[in-house]
C-alpha positions as CSV (number, residue, x, y, z in Angstrom):
1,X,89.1,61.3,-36.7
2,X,88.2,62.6,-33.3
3,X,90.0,61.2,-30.1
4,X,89.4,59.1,-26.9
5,X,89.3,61.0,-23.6
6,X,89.0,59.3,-20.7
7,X,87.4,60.9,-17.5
8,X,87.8,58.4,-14.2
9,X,87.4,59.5,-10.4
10,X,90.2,57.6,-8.4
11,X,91.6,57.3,-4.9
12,X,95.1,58.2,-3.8
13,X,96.2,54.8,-3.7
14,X,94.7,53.7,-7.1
15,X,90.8,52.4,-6.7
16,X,88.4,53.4,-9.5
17,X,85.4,51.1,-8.4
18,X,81.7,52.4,-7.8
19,X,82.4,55.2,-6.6
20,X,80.0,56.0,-3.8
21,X,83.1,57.1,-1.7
22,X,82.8,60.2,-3.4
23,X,80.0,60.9,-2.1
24,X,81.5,62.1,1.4
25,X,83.4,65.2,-0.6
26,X,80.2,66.7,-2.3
27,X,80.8,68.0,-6.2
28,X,82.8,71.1,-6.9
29,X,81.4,73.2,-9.4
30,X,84.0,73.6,-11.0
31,X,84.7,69.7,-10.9
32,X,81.2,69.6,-13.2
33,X,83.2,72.6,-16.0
34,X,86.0,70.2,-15.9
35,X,83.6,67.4,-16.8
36,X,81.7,69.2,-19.1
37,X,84.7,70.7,-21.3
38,X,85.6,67.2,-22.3
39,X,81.4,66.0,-22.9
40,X,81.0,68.9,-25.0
41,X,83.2,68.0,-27.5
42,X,82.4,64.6,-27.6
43,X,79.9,63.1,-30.4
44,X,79.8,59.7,-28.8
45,X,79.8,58.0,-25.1
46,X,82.0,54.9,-25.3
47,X,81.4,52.5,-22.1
48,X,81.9,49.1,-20.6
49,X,79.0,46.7,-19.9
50,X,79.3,47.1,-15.9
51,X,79.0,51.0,-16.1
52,X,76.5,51.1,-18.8
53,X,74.5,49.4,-16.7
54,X,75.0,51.6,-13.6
55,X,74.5,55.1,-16.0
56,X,71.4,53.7,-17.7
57,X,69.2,53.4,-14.2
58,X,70.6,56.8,-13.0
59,X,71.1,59.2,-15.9
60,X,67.9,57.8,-18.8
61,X,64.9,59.7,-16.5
62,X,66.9,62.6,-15.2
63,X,65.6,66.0,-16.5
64,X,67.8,69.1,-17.0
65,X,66.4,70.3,-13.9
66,X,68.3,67.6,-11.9
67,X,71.5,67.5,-14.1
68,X,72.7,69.6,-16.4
69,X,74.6,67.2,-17.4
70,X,71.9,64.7,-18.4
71,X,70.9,65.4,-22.4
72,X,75.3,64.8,-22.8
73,X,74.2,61.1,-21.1
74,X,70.7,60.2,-23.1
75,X,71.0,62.4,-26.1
76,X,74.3,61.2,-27.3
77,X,75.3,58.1,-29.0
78,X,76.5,55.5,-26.8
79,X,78.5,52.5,-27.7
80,X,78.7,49.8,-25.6
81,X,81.4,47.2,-25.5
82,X,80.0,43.9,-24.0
83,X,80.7,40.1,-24.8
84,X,77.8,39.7,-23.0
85,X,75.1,39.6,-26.2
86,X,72.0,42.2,-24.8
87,X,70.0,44.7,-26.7
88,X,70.5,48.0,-25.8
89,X,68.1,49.0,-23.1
90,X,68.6,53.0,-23.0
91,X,67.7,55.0,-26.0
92,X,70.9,56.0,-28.7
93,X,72.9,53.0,-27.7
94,X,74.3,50.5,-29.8
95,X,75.9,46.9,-28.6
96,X,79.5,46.9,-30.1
97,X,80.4,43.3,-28.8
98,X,83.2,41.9,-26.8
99,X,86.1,43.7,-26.8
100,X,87.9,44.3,-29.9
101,X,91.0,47.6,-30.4
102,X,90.4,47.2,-34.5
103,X,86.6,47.8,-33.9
104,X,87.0,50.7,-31.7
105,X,89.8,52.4,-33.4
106,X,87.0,51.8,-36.7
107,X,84.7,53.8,-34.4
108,X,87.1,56.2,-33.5
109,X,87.9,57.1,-37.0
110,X,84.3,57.3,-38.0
111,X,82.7,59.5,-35.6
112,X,82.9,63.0,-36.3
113,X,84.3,64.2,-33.0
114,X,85.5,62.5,-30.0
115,X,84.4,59.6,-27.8
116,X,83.9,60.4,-23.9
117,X,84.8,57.4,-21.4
118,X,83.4,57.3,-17.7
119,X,84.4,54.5,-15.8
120,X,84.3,51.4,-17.9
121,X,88.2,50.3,-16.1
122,X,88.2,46.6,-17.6
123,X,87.7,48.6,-20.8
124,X,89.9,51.5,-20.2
125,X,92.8,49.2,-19.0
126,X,92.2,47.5,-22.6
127,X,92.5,50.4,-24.5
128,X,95.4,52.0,-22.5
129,X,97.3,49.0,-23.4
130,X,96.5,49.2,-26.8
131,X,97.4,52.9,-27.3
132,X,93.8,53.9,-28.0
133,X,93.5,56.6,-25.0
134,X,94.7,59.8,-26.4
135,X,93.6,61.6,-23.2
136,X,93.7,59.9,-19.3
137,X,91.7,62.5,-16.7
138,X,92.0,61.4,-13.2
139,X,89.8,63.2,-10.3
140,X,92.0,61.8,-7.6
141,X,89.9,62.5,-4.0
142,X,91.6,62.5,-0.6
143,X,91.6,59.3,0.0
144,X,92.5,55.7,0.1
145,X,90.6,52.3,0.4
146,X,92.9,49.6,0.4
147,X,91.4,47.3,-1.8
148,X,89.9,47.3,-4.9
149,X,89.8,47.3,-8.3
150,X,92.4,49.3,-9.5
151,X,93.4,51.2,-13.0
152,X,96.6,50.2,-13.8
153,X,97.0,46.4,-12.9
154,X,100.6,45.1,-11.0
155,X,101.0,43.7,-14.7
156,X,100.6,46.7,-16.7
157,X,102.9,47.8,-19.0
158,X,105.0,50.8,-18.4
159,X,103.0,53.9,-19.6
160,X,104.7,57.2,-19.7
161,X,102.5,60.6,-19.8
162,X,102.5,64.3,-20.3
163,X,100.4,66.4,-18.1
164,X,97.8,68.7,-20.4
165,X,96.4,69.8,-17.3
166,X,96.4,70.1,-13.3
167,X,93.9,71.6,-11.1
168,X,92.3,71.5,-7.4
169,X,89.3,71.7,-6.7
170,X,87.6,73.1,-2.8
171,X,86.4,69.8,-1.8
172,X,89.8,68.0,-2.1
173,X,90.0,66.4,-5.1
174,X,92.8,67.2,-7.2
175,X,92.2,66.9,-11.4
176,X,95.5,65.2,-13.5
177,X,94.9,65.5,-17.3
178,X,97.6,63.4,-18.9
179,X,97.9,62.3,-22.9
180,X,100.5,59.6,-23.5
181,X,103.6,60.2,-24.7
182,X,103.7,57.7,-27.4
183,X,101.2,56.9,-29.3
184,X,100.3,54.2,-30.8
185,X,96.4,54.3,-31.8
C-alpha cells in the first residue's frame, strides 16, 4: 500500500485557489526537485474535478521540451474524483465518482506506489478529515489575498502535524512538509 502525498501552493494567510498569483515569484529550481521527489515515487495522480479540468488543457500537449515535468502529468494514471458523471477527456484517466474515503483508501491499497495530489482543496479538505493524507506539502509564497478559498475551513477539525521537511527557496516561497500525527487511514 503506497501513501497519499499532497503537494498545494498557498498564501501566508491560507488561500489555495488558481494560483496565477504565483506567477509574480517565477519558479525556483529547486521548487521543481522538491516537486519532482514526491512525482517520482508516485504510480498514480489523484485529483478533484475542478483541477483536472485546469491540468488537462495545460499539461496533455506539452512536450519534455517545455516541462520536464510533463510525461509524470500524461503518462501516469490519473484518477479523478467527480460526482459530476463525464468520461475522461485526457488519456490514462479514469472517473472514480463523487467522493467516497472507502473508495479511495481501496485505491490507495491497490496501487503499487503512491498517489500524488495537486490542488484538488474540496478533495484534499475531504480526505484530511478522513485521515487519508499521509503527507501535507505546502509551498507557502510571500503573500496574502484576503479572500478566498482556503485549505483548512473555520470548521475544520483540529489537525496536529509533524514537520518531515522545511525549506526556502530564492524566490520567497518557503516549502512545509508535514505528515499527521495520528493517523487514521
Amino acid at each position: 500500500m503506497g501513501e497519499i502525498l499532497v503537494h498545494e501552493f498557498t498564501t501566508l494567510d491560507g488561500v489555495v485557489d488558481t494560483p496565477t498569483w504565483t506567477f509574480d515569484f517565477g519558479f525556483d529550481q529547486k521548487m521543481g526537485e522538491a516537486i519532482a521527489a514526491l512525482t517520482g515515487k508516485c504510480r498514480g495522480i489523484l485529483l478533484g474535478r475542478v483541477t483536472y479540468e485546469m491540468f488537462e488543457p495545460a499539461w496533455s500537449s506539452r512536450p519534455v521540451e517545455d516541462d520536464p515535468g510533463a510525461p509524470v502529468f500524461n503518462d501516469t494514471a490519473k484518477y479523478v474524483v467527480s460526482s459530476t458523471p463525464t468520461e475522461p477527456t485526457w488519456r490514462n484517466s479514469t472517473i472514480l465518482g463523487p467522493y467516497d474515503p472507502e473508495a479511495i483508501r481501496k485505491l490507495k491499497a491497490e496501487i503499487d506506489g503512491d498517489l500524488y495530489v495537486s490542488g484538488s482543496g474540496t478533495l484534499v479538505r475531504g480526505m484530511l478529515a478522513d485521515g487519508l493524507v499521509d503527507e501535507l506539502h505546502l509551498f507557502v509564497f510571500p503573500l496574502t489575498r484576503g479572500s478566498g478559498p482556503r485549505l483548512f475551513a473555520e470548521d475544520a477539525a483540529p489537525l496536529t502535524l509533524s514537520r518531515v521537511t522545511c525549506e526556502q527557496y530564492d524566490n520567497g516561497v518557503i516549502h512545509l512538509g508535514y505528515r499527521p500525527s495520528t493517523q487514521t487511514g
